[in-house]
N, CA, C and O atoms as a CHARMM CRD file, in Angstrom:
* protein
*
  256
    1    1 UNK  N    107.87000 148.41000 104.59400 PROA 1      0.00000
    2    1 UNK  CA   107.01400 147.88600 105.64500 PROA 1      0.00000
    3    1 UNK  C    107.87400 147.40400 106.80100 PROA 1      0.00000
    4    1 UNK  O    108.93000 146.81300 106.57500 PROA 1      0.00000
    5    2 UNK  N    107.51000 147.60800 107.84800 PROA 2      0.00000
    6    2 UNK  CA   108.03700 147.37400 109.04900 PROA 2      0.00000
    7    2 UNK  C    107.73300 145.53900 109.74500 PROA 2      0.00000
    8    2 UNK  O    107.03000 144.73400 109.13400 PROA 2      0.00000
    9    3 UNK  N    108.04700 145.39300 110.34500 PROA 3      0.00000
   10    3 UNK  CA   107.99900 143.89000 110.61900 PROA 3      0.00000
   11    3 UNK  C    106.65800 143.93900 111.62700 PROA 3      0.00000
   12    3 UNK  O    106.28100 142.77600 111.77000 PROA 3      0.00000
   13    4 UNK  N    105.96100 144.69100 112.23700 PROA 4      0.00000
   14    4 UNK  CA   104.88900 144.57100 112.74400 PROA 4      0.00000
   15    4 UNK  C    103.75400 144.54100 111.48600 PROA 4      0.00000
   16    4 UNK  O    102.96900 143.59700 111.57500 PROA 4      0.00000
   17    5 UNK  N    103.56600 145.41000 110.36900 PROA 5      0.00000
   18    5 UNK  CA   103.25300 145.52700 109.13000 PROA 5      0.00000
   19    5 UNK  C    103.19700 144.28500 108.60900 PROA 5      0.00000
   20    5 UNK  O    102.07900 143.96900 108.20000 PROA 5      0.00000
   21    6 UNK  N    103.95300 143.57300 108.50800 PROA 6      0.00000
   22    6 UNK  CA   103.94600 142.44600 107.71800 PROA 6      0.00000
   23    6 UNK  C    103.90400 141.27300 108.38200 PROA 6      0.00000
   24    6 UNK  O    104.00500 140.34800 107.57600 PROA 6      0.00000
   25    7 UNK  N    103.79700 140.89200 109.52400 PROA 7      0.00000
   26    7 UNK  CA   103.15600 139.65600 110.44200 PROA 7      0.00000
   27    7 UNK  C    101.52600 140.77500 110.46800 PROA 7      0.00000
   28    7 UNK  O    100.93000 140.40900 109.45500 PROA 7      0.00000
   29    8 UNK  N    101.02700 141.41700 110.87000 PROA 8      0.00000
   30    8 UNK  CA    99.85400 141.70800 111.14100 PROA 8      0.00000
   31    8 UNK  C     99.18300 141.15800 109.12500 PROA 8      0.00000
   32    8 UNK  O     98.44300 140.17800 109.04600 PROA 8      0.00000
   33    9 UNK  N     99.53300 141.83400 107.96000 PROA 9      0.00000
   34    9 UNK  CA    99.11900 141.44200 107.03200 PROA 9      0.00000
   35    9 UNK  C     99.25500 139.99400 106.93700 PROA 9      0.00000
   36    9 UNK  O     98.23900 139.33100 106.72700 PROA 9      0.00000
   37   10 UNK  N    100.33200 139.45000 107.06100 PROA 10     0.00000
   38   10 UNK  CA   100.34500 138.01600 107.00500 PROA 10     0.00000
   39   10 UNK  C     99.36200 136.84900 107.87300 PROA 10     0.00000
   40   10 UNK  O     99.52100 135.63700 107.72600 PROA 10     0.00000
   41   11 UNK  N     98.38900 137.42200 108.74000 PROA 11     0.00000
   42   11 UNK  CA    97.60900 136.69300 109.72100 PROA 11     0.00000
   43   11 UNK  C     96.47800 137.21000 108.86400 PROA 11     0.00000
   44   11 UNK  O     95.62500 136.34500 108.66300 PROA 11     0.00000
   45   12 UNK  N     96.26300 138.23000 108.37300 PROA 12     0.00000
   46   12 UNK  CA    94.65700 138.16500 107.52500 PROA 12     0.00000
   47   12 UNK  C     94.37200 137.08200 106.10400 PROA 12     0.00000
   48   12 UNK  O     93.29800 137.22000 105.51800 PROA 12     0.00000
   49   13 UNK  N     94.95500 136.46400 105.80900 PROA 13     0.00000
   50   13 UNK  CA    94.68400 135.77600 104.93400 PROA 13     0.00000
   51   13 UNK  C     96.01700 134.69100 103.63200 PROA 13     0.00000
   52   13 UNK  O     97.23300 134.85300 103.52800 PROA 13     0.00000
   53   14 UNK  N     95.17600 133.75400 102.92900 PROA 14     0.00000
   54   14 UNK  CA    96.43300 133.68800 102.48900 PROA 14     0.00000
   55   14 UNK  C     97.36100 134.29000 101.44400 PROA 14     0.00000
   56   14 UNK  O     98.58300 134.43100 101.39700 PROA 14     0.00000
   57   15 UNK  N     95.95500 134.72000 100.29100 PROA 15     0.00000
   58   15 UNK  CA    96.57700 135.96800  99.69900 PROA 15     0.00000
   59   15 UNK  C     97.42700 136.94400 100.59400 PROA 15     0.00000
   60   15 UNK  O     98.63200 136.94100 100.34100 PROA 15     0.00000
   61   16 UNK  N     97.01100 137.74800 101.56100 PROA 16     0.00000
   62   16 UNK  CA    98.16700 138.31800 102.06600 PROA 16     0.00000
   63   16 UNK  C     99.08800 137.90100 102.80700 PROA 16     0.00000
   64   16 UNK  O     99.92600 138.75400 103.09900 PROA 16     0.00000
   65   17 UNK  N     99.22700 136.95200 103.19400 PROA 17     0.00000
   66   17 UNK  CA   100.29600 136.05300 103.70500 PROA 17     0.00000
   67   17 UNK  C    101.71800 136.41100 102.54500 PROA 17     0.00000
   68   17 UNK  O    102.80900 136.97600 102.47600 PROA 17     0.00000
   69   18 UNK  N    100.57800 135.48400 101.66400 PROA 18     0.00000
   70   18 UNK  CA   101.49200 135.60500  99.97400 PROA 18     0.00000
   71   18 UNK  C    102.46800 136.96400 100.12600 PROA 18     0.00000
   72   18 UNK  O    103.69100 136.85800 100.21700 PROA 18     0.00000
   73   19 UNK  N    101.60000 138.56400 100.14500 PROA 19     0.00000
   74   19 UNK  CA   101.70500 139.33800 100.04200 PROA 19     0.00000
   75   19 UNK  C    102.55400 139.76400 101.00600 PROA 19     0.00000
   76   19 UNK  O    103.33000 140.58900 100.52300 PROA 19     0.00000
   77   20 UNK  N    102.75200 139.56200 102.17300 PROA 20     0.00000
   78   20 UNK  CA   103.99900 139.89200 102.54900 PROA 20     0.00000
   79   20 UNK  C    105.09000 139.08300 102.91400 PROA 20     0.00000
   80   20 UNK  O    105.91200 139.37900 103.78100 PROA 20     0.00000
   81   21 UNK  N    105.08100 137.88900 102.12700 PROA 21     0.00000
   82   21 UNK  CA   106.35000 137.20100 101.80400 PROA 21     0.00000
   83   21 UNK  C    106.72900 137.80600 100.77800 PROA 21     0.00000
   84   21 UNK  O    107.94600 137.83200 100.59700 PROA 21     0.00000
   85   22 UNK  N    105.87300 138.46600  99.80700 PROA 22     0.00000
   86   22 UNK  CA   106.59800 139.26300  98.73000 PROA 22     0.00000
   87   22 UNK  C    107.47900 140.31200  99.14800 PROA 22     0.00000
   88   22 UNK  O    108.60000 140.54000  98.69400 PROA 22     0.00000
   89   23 UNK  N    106.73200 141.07400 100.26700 PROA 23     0.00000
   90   23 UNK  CA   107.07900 142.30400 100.69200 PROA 23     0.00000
   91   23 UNK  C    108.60500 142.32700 101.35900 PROA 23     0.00000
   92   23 UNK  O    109.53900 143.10600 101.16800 PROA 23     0.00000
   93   24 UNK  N    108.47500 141.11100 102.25600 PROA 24     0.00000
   94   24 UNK  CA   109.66000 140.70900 102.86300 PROA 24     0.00000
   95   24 UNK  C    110.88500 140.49700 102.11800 PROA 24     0.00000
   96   24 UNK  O    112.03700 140.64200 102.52800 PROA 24     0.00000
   97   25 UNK  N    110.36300 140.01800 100.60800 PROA 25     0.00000
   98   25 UNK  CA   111.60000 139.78300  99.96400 PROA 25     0.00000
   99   25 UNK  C    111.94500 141.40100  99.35300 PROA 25     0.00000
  100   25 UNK  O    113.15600 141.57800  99.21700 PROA 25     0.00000
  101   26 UNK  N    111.47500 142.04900  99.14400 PROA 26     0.00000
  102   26 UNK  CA   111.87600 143.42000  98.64200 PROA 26     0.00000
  103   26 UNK  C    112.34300 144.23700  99.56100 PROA 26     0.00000
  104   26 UNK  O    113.21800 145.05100  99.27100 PROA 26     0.00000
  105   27 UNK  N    111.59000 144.09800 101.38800 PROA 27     0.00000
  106   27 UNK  CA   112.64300 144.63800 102.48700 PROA 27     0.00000
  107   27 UNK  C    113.99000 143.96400 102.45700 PROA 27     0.00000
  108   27 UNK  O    115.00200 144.64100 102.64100 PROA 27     0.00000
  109   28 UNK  N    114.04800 142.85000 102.26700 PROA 28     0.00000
  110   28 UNK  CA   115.28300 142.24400 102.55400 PROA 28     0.00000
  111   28 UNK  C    116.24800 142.87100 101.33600 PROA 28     0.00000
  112   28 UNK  O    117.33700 143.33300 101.67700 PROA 28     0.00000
  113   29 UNK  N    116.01500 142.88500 100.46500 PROA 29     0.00000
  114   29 UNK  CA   116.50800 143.74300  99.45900 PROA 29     0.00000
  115   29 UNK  C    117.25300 144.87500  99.97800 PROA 29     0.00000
  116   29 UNK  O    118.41200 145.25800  99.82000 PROA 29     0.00000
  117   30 UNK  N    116.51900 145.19000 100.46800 PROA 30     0.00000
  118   30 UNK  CA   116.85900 146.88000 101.17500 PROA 30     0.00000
  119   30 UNK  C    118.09700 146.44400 102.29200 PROA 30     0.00000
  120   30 UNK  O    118.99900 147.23300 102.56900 PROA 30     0.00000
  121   31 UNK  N    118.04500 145.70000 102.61500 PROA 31     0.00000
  122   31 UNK  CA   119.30400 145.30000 104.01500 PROA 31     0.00000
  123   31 UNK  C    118.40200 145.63500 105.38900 PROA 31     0.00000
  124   31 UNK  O    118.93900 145.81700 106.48200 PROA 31     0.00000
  125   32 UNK  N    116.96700 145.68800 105.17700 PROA 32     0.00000
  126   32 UNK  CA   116.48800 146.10300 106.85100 PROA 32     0.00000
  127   32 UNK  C    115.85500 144.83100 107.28700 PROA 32     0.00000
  128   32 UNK  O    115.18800 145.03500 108.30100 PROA 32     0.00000
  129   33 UNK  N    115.81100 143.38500 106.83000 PROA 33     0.00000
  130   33 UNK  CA   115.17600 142.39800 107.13200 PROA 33     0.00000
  131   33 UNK  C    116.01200 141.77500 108.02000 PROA 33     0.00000
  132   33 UNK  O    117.22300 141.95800 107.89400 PROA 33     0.00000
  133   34 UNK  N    115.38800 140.73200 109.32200 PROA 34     0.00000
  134   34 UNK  CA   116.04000 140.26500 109.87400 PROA 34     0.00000
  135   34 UNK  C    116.22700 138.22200 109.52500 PROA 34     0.00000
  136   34 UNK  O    115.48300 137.67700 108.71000 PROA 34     0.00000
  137   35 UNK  N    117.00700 137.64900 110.08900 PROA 35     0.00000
  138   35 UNK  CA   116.38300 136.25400 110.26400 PROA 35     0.00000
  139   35 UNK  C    115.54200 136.01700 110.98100 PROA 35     0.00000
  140   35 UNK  O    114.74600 135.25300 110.43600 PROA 35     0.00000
  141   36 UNK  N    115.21800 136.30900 112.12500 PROA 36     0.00000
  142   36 UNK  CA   113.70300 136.40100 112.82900 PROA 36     0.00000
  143   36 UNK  C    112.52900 136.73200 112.14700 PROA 36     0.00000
  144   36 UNK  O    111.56800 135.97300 112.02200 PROA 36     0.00000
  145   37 UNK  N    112.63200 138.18000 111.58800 PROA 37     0.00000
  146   37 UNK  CA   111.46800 138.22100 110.83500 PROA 37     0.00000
  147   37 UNK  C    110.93400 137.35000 109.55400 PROA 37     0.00000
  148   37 UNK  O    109.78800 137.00200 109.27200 PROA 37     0.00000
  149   38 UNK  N    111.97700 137.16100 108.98900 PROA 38     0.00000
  150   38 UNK  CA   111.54600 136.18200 107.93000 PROA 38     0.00000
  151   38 UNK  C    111.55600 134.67700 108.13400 PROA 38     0.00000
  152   38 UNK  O    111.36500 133.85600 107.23600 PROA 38     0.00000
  153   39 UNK  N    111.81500 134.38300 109.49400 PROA 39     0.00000
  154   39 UNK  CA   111.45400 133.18800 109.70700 PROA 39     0.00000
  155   39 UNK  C    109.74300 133.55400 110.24500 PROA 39     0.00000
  156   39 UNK  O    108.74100 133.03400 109.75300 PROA 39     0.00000
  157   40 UNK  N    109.75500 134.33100 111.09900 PROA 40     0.00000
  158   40 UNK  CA   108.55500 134.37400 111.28800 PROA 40     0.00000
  159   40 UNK  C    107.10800 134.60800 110.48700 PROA 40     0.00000
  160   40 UNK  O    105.98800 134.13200 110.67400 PROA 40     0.00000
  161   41 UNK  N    107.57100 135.43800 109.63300 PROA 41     0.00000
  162   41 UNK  CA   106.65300 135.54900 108.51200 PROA 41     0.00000
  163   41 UNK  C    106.56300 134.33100 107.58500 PROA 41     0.00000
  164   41 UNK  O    105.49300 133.95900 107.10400 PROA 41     0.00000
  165   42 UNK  N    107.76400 133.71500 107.35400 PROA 42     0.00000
  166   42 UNK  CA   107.30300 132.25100 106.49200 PROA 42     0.00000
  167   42 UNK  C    106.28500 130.96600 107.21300 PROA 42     0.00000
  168   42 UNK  O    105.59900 130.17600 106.56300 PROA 42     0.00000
  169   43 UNK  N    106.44200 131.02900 109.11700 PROA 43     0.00000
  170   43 UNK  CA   105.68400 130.30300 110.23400 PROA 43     0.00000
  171   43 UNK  C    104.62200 130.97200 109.43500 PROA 43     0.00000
  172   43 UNK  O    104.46500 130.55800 108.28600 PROA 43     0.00000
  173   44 UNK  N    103.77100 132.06800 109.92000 PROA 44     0.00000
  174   44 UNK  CA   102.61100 132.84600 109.70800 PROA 44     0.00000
  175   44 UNK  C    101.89800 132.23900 108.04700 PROA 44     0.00000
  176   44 UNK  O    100.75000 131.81000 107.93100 PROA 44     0.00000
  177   45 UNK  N    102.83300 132.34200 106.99600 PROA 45     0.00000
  178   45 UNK  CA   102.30400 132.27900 105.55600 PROA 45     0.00000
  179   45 UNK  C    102.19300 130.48000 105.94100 PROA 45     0.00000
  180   45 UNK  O    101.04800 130.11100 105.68000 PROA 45     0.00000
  181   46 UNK  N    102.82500 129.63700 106.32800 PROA 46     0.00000
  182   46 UNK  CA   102.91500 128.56900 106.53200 PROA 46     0.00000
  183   46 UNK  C    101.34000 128.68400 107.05600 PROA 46     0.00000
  184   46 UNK  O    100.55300 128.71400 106.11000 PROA 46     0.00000
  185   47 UNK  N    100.84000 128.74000 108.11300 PROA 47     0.00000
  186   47 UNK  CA   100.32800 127.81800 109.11900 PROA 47     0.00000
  187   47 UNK  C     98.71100 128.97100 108.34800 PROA 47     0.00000
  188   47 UNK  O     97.65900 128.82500 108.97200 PROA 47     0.00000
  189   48 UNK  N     98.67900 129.88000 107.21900 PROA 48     0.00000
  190   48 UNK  CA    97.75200 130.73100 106.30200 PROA 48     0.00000
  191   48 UNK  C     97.44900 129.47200 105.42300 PROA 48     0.00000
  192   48 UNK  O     96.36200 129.17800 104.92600 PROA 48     0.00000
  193   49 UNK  N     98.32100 128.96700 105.35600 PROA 49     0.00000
  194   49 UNK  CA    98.32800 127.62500 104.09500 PROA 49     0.00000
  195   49 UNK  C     97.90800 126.34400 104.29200 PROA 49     0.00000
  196   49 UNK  O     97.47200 125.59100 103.42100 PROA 49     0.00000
  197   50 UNK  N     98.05700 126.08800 105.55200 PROA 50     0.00000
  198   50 UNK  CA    97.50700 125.08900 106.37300 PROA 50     0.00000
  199   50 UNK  C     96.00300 125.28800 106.47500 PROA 50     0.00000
  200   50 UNK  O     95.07500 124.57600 106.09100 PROA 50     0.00000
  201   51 UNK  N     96.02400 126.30000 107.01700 PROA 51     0.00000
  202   51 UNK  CA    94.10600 126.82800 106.94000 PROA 51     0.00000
  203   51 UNK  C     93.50600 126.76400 105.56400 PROA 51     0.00000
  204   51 UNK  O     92.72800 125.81500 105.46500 PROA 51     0.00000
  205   52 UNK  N     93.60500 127.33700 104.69200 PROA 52     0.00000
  206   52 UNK  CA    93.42300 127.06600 103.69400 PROA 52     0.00000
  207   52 UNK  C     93.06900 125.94600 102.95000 PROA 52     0.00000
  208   52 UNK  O     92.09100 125.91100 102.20200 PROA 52     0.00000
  209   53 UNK  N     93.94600 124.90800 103.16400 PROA 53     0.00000
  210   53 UNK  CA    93.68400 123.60400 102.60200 PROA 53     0.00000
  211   53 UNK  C     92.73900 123.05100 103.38500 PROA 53     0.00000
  212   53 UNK  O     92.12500 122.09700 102.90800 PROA 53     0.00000
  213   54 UNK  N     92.39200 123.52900 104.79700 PROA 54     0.00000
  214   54 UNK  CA    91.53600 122.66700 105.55000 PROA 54     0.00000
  215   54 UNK  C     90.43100 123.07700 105.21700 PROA 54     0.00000
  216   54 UNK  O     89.48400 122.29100 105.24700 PROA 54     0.00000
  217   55 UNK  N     90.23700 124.48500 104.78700 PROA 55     0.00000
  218   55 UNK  CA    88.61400 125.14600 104.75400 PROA 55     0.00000
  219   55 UNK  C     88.42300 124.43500 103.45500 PROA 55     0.00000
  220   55 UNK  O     87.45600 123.73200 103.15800 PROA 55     0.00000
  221   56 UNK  N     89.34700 124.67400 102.80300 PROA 56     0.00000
  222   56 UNK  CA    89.04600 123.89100 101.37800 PROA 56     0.00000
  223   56 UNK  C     88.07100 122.60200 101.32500 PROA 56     0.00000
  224   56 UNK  O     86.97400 122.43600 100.79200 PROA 56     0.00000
  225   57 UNK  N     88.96700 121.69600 102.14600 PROA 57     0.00000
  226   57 UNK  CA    88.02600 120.10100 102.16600 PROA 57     0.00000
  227   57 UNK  C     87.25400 120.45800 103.44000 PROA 57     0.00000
  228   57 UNK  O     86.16000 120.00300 103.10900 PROA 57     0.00000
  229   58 UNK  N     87.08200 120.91900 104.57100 PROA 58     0.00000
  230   58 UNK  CA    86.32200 121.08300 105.31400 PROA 58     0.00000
  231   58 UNK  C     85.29200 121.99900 105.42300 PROA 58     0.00000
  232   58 UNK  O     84.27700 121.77300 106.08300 PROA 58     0.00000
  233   59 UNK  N     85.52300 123.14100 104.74000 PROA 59     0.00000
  234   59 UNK  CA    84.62700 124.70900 105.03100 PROA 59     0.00000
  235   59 UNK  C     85.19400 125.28300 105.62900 PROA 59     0.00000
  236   59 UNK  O     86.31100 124.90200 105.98000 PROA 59     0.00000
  237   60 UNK  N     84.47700 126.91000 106.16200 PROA 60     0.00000
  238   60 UNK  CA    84.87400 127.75800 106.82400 PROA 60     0.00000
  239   60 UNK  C     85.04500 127.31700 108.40000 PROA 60     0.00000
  240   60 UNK  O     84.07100 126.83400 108.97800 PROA 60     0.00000
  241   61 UNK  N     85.84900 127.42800 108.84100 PROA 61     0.00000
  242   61 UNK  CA    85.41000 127.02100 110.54100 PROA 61     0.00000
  243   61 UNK  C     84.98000 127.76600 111.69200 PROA 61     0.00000
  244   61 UNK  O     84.86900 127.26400 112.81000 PROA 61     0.00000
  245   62 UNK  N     84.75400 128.88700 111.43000 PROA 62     0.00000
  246   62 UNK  CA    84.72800 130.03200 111.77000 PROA 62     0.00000
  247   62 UNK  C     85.17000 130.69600 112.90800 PROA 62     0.00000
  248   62 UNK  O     86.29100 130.24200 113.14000 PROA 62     0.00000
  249   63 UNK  N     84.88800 131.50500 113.71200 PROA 63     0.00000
  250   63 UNK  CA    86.10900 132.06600 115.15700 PROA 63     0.00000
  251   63 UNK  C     85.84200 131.12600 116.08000 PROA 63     0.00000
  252   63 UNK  O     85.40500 130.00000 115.84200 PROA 63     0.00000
  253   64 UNK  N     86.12300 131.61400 117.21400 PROA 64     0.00000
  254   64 UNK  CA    86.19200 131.27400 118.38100 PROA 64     0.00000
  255   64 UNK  C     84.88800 130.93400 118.85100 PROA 64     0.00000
  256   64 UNK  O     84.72800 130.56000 120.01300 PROA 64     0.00000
């Protein structure tokens, strides 16, 4: 997966957030990961996790 690939999955949810912090760790494996990207993708799974806990005690909040 490419680093557009895996910030775009990582903004749909937190399961996939999850899912491409996994992913990230198996690119990085490979030697094609950057420090940017995986900082950025941990921001993204971060702030998936944040939402989460809020819908939790609050509900859905829904768009815009």
């Amino acid at each position: 997966m490419d680093r557009n690939q895996l910030v775009k999955l990582a903004t749909e949810s937190l399961d996939d957030a999850n899912e491409a912090w996994e992913n990230l760790s198996v690119t990085k494996a490979s030697g094609s990961v950057t420090a940017h990207m995986a900082a950025e993708i941990f921001r993204v799974r971060v702030r998936q996790e944040e939402r989460y806990e809020r819908e939790r005690w609050n509900g859905p909040t829904g768009g815009d």
